[in-house]
N, C-alpha and C positions, 0 to 999 in steps of 0.2 A: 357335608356342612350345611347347614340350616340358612334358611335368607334372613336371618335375625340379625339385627344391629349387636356387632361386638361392643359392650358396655367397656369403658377407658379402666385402666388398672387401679388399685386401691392409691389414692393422692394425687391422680391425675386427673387434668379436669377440661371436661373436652369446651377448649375454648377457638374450636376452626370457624369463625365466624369472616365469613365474605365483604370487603369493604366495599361500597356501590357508590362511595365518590366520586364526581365525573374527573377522568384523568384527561389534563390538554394532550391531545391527538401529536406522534413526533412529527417535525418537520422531516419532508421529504429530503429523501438522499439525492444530491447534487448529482446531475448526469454527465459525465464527460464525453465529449466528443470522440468521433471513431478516429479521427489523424489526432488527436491526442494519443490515445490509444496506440497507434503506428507506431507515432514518435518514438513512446515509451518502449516498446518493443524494441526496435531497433536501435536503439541508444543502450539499453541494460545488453543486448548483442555486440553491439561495437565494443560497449566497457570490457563486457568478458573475455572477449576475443583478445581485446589490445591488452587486458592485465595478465591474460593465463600465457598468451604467446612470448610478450615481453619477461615472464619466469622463467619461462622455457630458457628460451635464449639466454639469460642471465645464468642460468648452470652451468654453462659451454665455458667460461673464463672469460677473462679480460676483456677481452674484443666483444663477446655476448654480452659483458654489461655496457660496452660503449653503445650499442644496439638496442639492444632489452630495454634500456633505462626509455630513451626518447618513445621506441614504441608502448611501452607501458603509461606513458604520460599522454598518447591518444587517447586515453579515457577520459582524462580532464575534456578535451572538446566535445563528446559524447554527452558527459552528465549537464555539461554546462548548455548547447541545445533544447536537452532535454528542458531543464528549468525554463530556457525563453520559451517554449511552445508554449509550458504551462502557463504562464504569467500573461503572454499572448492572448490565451483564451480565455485567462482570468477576467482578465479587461474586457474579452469582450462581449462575457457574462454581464459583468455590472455594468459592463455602459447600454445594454438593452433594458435593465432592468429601470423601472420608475421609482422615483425617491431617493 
């Protein structure tokens, strides 16, 4: 094959022109903190734990859902931590920030 420019096919028209408009730069991706990070970790751990165990149990009959049920409802205080950390360090994002 030849270093010659492939000419565009019959009715095509070679329109690949570069736009060099300046584009505004993105805003930097927010950094979370590393015990935010924990938190979340062992919180989606707690949930899974306390949702997959409490299933478990709820197979067994009667008495597994009298069990199952409460232990599967420890995930509710798992996600709900999780959100105070986050909100936590939401605030105390923006109360370092000026303006």
């Amino acid at each position: 094959m030849d270093d010659e420019q492939i000419a565009p096919a019959e009715g095509e028209q070679d329109d690949d022109e570069f736009d060099y408009t300046p584009v505004a730069a993105p805003e930097p991706e927010r950094q979370v903190p590393a015990y935010i990070a924990i938190v979340r970790i062992i919180a989606v751990l707690g949930m899974g734990l306390a949702i997959s165990f409490g299933l478990f149990l709820m197979l067994v009959g009667v008495r597994g859902l009298l069990v199952g049920v409460p232990i599967a409802l420890l995930s509710v205080p798992c996600y709900l931590t999780m959100r105070f950390a986050e909100r936590l360090a939401e605030r105390a994002e923006t109360a370092g920030k000026p303006g």
